[in-house]
Residue, then its C-alpha position, 0 to 999 in steps of 0.5 A: x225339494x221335499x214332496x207335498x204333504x201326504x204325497x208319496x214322492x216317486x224314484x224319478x223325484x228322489x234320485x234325479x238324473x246325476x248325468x244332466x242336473x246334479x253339475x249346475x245344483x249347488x251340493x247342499x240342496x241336492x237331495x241326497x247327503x252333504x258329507x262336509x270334509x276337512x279335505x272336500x265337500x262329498x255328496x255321498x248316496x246313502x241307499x245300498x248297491x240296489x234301490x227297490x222302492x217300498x212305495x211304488x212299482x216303477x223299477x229303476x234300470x240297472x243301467x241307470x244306476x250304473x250311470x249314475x255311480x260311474x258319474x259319481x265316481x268320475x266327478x268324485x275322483x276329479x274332485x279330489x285330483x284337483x284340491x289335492x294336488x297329488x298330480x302336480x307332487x307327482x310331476x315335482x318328483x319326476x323333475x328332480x328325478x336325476x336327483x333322487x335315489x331308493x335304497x332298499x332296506x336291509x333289515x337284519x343289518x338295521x335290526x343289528x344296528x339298533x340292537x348295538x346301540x341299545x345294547x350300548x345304552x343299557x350297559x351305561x345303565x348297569x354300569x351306573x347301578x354297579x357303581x351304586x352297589x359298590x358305594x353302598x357295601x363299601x359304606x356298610x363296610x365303613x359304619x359300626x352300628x350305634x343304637x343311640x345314632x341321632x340322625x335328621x335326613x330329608x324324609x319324603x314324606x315330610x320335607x318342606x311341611x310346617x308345623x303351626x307355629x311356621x317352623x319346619x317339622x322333624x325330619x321335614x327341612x327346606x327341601x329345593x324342588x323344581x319342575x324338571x321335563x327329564x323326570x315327567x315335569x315332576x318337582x324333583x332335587x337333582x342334588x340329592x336324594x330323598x327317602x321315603x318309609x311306608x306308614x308302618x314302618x317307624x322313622x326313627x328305629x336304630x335300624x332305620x336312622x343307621x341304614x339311612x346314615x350308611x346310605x347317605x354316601x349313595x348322594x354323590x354316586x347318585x349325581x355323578x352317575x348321572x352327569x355321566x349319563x344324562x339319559x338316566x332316570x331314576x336312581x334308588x336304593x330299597x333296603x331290607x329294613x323298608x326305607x326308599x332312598x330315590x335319586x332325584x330327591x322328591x316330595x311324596x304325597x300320602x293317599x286320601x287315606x294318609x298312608x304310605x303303602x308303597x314298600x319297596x320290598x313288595x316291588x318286582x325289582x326288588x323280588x327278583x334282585x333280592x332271590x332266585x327264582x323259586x317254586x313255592x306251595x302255599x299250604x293252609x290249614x282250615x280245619x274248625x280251630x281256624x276260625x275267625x280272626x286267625x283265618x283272617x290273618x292266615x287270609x292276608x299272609x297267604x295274600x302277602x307272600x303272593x305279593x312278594x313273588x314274581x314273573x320268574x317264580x311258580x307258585x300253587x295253594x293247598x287248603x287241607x283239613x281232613x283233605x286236601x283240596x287245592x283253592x283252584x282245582x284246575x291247577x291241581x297237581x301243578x305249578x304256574x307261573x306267578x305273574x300278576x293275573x295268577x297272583x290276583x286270581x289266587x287272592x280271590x279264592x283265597x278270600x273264599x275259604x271256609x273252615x271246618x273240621x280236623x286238620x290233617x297236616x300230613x296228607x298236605x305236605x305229601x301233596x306239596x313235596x309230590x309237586x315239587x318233586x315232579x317239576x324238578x325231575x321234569x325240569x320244569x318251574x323255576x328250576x332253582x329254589x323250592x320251599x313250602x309257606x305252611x300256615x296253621x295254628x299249631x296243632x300239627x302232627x305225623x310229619x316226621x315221617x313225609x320229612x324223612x321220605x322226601x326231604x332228608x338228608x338232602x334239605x332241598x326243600x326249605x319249608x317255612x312255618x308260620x303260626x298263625x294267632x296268640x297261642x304259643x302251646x304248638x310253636x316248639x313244632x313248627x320251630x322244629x319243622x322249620x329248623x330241620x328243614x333249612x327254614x324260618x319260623x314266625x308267629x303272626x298274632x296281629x293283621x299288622x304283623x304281616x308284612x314284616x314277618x313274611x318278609x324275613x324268608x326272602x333274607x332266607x332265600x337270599x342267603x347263598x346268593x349273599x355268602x357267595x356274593x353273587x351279584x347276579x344283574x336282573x332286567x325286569x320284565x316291562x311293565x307301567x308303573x303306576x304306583x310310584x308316587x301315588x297322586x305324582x304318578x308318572x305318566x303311563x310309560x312302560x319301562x323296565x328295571x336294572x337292579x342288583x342285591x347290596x351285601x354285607x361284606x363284614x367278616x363277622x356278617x359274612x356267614x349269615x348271609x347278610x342283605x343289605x337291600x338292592x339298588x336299582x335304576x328305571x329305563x323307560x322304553x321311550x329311551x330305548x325306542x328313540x335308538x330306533x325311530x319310528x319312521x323307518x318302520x311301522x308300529x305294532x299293534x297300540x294296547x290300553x293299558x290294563x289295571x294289572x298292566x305289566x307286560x305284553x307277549x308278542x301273540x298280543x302284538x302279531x295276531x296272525x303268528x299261529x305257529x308262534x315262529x315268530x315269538x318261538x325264535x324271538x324268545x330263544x334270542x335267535x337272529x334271523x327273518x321270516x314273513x308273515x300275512x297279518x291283519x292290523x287294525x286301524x281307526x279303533x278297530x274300524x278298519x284292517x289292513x291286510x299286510x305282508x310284513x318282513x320281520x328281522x330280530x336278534x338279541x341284545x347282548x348282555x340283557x334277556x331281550x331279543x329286538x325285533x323290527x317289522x318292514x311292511x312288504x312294499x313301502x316299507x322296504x325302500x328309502x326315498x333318497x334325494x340331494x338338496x342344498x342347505x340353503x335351499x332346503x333351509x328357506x323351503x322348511x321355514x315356510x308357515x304352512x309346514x310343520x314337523x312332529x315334536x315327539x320325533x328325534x331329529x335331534x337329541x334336545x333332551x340330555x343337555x338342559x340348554x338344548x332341552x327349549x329348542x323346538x325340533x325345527x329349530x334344533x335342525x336350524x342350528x344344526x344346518x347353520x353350526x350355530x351349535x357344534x355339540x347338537x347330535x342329530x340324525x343327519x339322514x332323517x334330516x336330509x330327507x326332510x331338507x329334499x321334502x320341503x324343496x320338492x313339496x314347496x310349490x304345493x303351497x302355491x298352488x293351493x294358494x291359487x285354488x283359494x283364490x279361485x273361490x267365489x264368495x257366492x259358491x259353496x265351499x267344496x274343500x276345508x282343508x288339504x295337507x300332504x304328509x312326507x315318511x320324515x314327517x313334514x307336514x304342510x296343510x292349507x285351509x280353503x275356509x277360514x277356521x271357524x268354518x273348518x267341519x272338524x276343529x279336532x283334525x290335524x291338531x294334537x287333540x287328534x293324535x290318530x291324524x298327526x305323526x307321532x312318536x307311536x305312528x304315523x297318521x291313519x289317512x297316511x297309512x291307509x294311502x301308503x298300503x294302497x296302490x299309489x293314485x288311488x284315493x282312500x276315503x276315511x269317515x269321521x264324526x267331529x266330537x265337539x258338543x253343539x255341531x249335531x255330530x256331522x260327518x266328515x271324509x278325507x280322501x288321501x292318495x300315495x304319491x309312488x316314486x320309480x327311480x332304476x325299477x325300484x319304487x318308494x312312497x314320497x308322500 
């Protein structure tokens, strides 16, 4: 009870004796917190080791103190022995002991076992997009160009729109669509394809209706590549005059503005099938004459070519006027890489160029072939192609002498020109810089010029590629497309892209280098994750995805890889394993873990990826293998209170669309009954979860019987207890009816940090699992639903360890 008004309540009154009073006084009028749990009742203190009172000189002894924290922790600990039941899963596991064997796990044998697989699966993909290259030259081979061609096609953009009088647009026909899971429950056309042109670009120029006319035989290719692998997703051509055809055929939806500006010629995929990598120096003139409109131009070229360069590219700026001076100095006399934070970085600086005085172009090119010419003699950049963008208004001169120094006879460099504004009076030079040094030369008058005109270096560049007919296969780094469809994005899912560069295989063509475009196909990482399910191992490190989201080095993953071995052999596609001590947050960073992992990796073979798997020292390197009967273990699995996670793959529901409605469990029914001879799944997953069932089946009733043990008088002291099993059997028990349960989120989907999911298992399992086994972990949480005053809640979960001939694992 509170003390009198104006009292000072005395040590003795605020703390009373745990050891005589606190058994027969009901917990929520104990003077100290009442924690509500979704697994129990806690009276938790709230004052530090030691109490020193400020209102008084009376000292509490240590020895009381102590009493009262071995009290506490007794009756804590025999609180959460009994609604838990861990002692009864304990005995259940050592009476089916002569059932049961570990296996330990071989990580180099699984690493290679996931990389075959998914080395496998991704060959079907290059497979699926060779197909395409050959259709789509084989067609280009076929079609004589008609300036006049009159062609109506599905335009993405338009399809299913009326005009006021009801009637279909131009180009917009009745176009089928319909929600399909496969392709993120996205209104897709799985019998044809569809094709989408930025805003700047006119839907009905010769070049366009022809490509598109040559490209439509891609439609039947596109369908039968994907019957032939239904794990496929999409499907597209991008070609070099900036029309998109994708496969499944889809509605594209502008943004609030109106505009298309998604370019297919811009993507990463395209970039790198389209050219080889390259090292480019970007020089810019901002002498006086450069002022106003033409260094806003100049400004959104550089921006532009920036655009069109990727992760395999390395890239620098230089700004000159009567000097030379580099937009970033800390780059200066260097190249880096042109990933996306590099890109972004330049393009701010950039922005912030100012004009003045006399352009001196000499100087500056100096700089940029001196550049070039270390990184090539170091054996450093891209160690391919090497060409410099310089962008002036005309009034250059004395450059015929760097060119002689450092670029004649040979041409290694090829050098790019670019005229920036209206005047025509010093475009003969730039053609000659650029004639003479195996470039391009284009004048840009207008901001709306830009894109296409930077466009035609990458058909420059590719040339070689073209007349020898290198159809190099490149894999995109991961990264999150978001840009996709604009308000369709697809769901935030890494993937990565196979493409490869179409050719014009005419005689007439053939030494010009002719591109045709690149055809490519999405692999989510989903896909390839579901060769290698999370069960068997733990997750790394779980990151947002960031605005400029596009990939993640492995120093962001293992925090504690210092030396970088790890990353160093992952990188040279080594096969091997070493051991590293890590640190792993959990709970959003409110708790670590201090872990001793096992780490096996290898290549797979025919792609630039290396696979790396993680085995956690202790639990994570045994499988607990038991023995149980179909029937048994089917009457135990359909008990009300278990549940699997939906997002595990116990079975491959989602290839053939009439399994694509079963629920995993009841994917497994069928399996187990044979109702359903073409379901794959994997069997050893689904013996595990068969043996869990019949081991944890008595669980059930004995939380039955402590429920019915309640009196209606007798404060509540547990909400809810579940066990959770390593193939992801769930069985929970409420102890109060739901409206009363503390924390509504916890153990629903809502909650995905307490539930298994395909990214992890549950934090209170794994706090638990990385534990000595019988001791409880205790975990804090805030219930987040308005109106409950933000109470507190604790689970309390302990690991049930099995021992069978020396060798434990963790059951539950």
């Amino acid at each position: 009870p509170s003390p009198s008004r104006g009292a000072r309540p005395g040590p003795s009154r605020f703390l009373p004796d745990l050891s005589s009073t606190h058994s027969r006084m009901p917990c929520h009028q104990r003077p100290w917190a009442a924690l509500r749990s979704p697994m129990l009742t806690l009276c938790l203190l709230l004052s530090g080791t030691s109490f020193t009172p400020t209102w008084g000189h009376t000292e509490i002894p240590l020895e009381t103190v102590k009493l009262w924290a071995d009290t506490f922790g007794r009756d804590l600990y025999n609180t959460v022995t009994q609604y838990s039941g861990s002692l009864l899963l304990q005995k259940k596991y050592k009476d089916v002991e002569p059932r049961l064997g570990i296996k330990e796990v071989d990580g180099l044998e699984l690493v290679r076992k996931f990389s075959e697989d998914m080395e496998s699966m991704l060959r079907r993909k290059v497979e699926a997009v060779k197909s395409l290259v050959e259709a789509a030259e084989e067609a280009d081979l076929n079609h004589e160009f008609n300036e006049s061609l009159v062609f109506d096609y599905y335009n993405s953009v338009l399809i299913n729109e009326r005009d006021e009088n009801g009637n279909y647009v131009e180009l917009g026909a009745e176009f089928v669509l319909e929600s399909n899971a496969h392709f993120s429950n996205l209104m897709v056309n799985t019998s044809i394809s569809s094709v989408q042109l930025p805003t700047n670009v006119y839907n009905k120029d010769p070049d366009i209706l022809n490509g598109v006319y040559m490209s439509e035989a891609l439609n039947p290719v596109f369908v039968e590549n994907f019957q032939r692998d239904p794990t496929l997703t999409w499907q597209y051509f991008g070609s070099s005059t900036g029309f998109f055809r994708i496969y499944p055929g889809i509605k594209w939806t502008p943004d609030e503005n109106g505009v298309i500006a998604f370019d297919c010629r811009n993507r990463g995929w395209y970039i790198q099938a389209a050219t080889s990598p390259k090292d480019v120096v970007i020089v810019v003139d901002t002498s006086g004459s450069m002022k106003g409109l033409r260094m806003a131009i100049a400004k959104h070229t550089i921006s532009t070519i920036l655009d069109t360069l990727g992760e395999n590219d390395f890239v620098n700026i230089i700004a000159y006027n009567e000097y030379i001076h580099y937009v970033e100095p800390c780059f200066r006399g260097i190249l880096v890489q042109a990933d996306r934070d590099n890109r972004e970085h330049f393009k701010q600086l950039v922005e912030e160029l100012m004009v003045k005085g006399v352009g001196i172009v000499s100087q500056a090119l100096r700089e940029a072939f001196e550049i070039l010419k270390q990184f090539q003699g170091a054996r450093q950049g891209s160690l391919c192609s090497q060409a410099i963008m310089l962008l002036t208004d005309g009034a250059v001169e004395d450059y015929e002498p760097v060119f002689e120094k450092y670029n004649w006879p040979d041409r290694k460099v090829r050098v790019f020109t670019y005229l920036i504004g209206r005047e025509v009076t010093f475009a003969d030079r730039l053609k000659w810089i650029a004639c003479n040094n195996k470039g391009y030369y284009t004048q840009i008058s207008t901001l709306a010029d830009t894109q296409e005109n930077v466009m035609e270096y990458l058909h420059v560049l590719s040339r070689p590629m073209v007349i020898n007919h290198d159809h190099d296969i490149i894999w995109t780094e991961a990264y999150m497309d978001n840009k996709l469809f604009t308000s369709q994005t697809q769901s935030l899912t890494l993937l990565t892209t196979v493409a490869m560069p179409v050719f014009s295989r005419k005689n007439e063509t053939r030494s010009h280098g002719i591109l045709l475009g690149v055809v490519g196909s999405d692999v989510t990482l989903r896909e390839l994750m579901k060769l290698a399910p999370r069960y068997k191992y733990r997750e790394g490190k779980k990151l947002k995805p960031k605005p400029n989201y596009n990939s993640v080095d492995l120093s962001e993953v293992e925090w504690e890889d210092r030396a970088e071995l790890l990353r160093t052999a992952m990188i040279n596609r080594e096969t091997g394993s070493l051991s590293l001590d890590v640190k792993v947050p959990l709970d959003k960073g409110k708790r670590v873990l201090l872990l001793t992992n096992d780490y096996f990796f290898t290549d797979i073979s025919d792609t630039p990826f290396s696979l790396g798997l993680v085995l956690s020292r202790g639990h994570g390197e045994h499988i607990l293998l038991g023995n149980t009967s179909v029937e048994e273990g089917l009457h135990d699995l359909l008990h009300p209170d278990l549940t699997l996670p939906g997002d595990w793959i116990y079975c491959i529901t989602d290839i053939d669309p009439d399994h694509r409605k079963l629920s995993q469990l009841e994917a497994i029914v069928r399996f187990l009954t044979g109702q359903d001879p073409d379901l794959e799944c994997d069997e050893e997953l689904v013996r595990e979860v068969l043996f869990d069932a019949v081991v944890t089946a008595p669980m059930e009733a004995y939380w039955t019987a402590l429920a019915l043990n309640f009196s209606e008088e007798a404060e509540p002291v547990v909400d809810l207890a579940f066990l959770g099993t390593r193939a992801g059997l769930l069985r929970s028990s409420l102890f109060v009816g739901s409206e009363k349960v503390s924390d509504k989120r916890f153990l629903t989907p809502a909650d995905d940090a307490s539930v298994f999911t395909l990214d992890r298992f549950p934090l209170w399992y794994r706090q638990a699992s990385e534990q000595p086994a019988g001791s409880f972990v205790f975990n804090l949480r805030s219930a987040e639903e308005p109106g409950l005053g933000e109470p507190t809640t604790v689970t309390a979960s302990t690991a049930v360890a099995v021992t069978v001939d020396e060798k434990t694992a963790i059951a539950a």
